[in-house]
C-alpha positions, -999 to +999 in steps of 0.1 A: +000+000+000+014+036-007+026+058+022-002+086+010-031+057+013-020+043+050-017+079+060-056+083+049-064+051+066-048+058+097-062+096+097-103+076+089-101+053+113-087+079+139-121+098+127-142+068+130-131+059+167-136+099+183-170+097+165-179+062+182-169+075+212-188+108+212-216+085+206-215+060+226-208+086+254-237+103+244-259+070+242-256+061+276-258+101+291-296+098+273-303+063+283-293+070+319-316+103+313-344+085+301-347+058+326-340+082+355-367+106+343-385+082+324-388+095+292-392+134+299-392+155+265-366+174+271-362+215+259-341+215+229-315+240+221-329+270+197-315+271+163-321+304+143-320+293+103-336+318+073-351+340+101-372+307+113-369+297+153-363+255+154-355+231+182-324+213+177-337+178+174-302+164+178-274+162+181-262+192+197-227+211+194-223+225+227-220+183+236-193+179+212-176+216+225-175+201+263-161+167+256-134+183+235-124+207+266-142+189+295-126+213+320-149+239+305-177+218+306-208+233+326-210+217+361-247+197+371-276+220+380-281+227+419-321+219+412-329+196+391-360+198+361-371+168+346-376+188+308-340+204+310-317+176+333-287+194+317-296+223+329-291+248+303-302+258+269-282+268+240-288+289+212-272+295+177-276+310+148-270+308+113-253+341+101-240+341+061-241+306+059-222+304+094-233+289+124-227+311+157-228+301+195-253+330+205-264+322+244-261+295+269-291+300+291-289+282+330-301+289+360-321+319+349-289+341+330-268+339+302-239+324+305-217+325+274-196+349+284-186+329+315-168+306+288-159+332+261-150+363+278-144+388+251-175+376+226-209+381+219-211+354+199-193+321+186-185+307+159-190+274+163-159+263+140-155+226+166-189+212+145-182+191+115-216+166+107-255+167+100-277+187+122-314+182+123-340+209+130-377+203+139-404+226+145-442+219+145-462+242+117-502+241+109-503+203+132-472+191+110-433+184+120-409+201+096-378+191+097-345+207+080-311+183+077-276+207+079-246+196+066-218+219+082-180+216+078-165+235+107-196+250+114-201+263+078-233+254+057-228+235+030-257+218+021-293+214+035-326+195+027-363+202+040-384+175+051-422+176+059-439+152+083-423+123+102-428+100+075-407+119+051-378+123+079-379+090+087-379+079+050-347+098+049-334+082+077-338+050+061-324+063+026-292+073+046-289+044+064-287+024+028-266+045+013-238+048+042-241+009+043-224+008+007-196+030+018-162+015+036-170+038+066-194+015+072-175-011+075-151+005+101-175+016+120-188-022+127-156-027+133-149-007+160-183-010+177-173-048+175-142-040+198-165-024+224-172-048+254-207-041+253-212-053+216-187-084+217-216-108+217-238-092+195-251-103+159-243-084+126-279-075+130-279-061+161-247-040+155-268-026+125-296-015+142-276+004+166-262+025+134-293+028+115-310+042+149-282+067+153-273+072+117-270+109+119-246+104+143-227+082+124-229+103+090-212+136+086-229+142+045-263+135+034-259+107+012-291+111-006-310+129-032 
């Protein structure tokens, strides 16, 4: 194999295994979440996009900001509310193409500039993936699929009602099979002790039901 082609391969899978753990951190915080609270909605971070207020159906930036610099990372709320058991609420918004880090809101203030001093806003250039936006309009979920590169737009798709979304899900989900990213990420989720003894079919299941996670393009038309 040439030098330039092991150098890639080492660089993808070095990719492949920070994503799986992101996720697999961030798995187990909402499992614990949801079987402690059982199941409480909670409040989604506010995303600004073409003028139009959405809740940031997942996953969310900020997350992916605090595991790269833990020591930053907002300590546990002194009271704790079932709908917000993180205990803040972000907002961003898209500015020329640009997403920005606008507020942190906990414990009844904003707090951004206890983590950037000197701003008013962020860009959030730490955020390379898919982003997904919901919002509920005339009794119907819309949804809107980002595709940022270091927190720049570069592609988008609208989706309305849950059956469309989830028809995208499943479009993705196909498509990402095909590719050899796929295949490393089996791979590695393989090595985790909690998937040793699973089936192929179990191992896909847990990336089709985080595929947007798992995917940092969309794949499809």
């Amino acid at each position: 194999m040439h030098p330039t082609q092991i150098r890639d391969s080492k660089m993808r899978n070095t990719t492949i295994k920070k994503k799986l753990k992101f996720f697999l951190c961030l798995t187990s915080i909402l499992m614990f979440s949801a079987l402690k609270m059982y199941g409480t909605p909670q409040a989604p971070d506010i995303v600004i996009y073409q003028g139009e207020a959405f809740g940031l159906h997942r996953p969310t930036p900020i997350i992916s900001y605090f595991q790269r610099y833990p020591e930053r990372r907002l300590p546990p709320p002194e009271i704790i509310i079932t709908g917000n058991l993180r205990g803040y609420i972000a907002r961003y918004e898209f500015i020329d193409s640009v997403l920005y880090l606008t507020d942190i809101q906990g414990r009844g203030r904003g707090r951004l500039r206890e983590f950037f001093p000197s701003v008013d806003e962020v860009r959030v250039y730490w955020f390379s993936g898919l982003l997904v936006l919901h919002r509920t309009l005339n009794n119907q979920d819309n949804y809107v699929i980002l595709e940022l590169e270091n927190g720049v737009l570069k592609r988008s798709k609208r989706l309305f009602g849950i059956e469309e979304y989830r028809e995208f899900l499943e479009k993705q989900f196909q498509a990402f099979k095909q590719t050899e990213e796929y295949q490393a990420v089996k791979e590695q989720l393989r090595e985790h002790r909690a998937n040793r003894h699973r089936s192929d079919e179990d191992v896909e299941r847990i990336v089709r039901r985080s595929i947007i996670g798992y995917t940092s393009k969309i794949l499809v038309e």
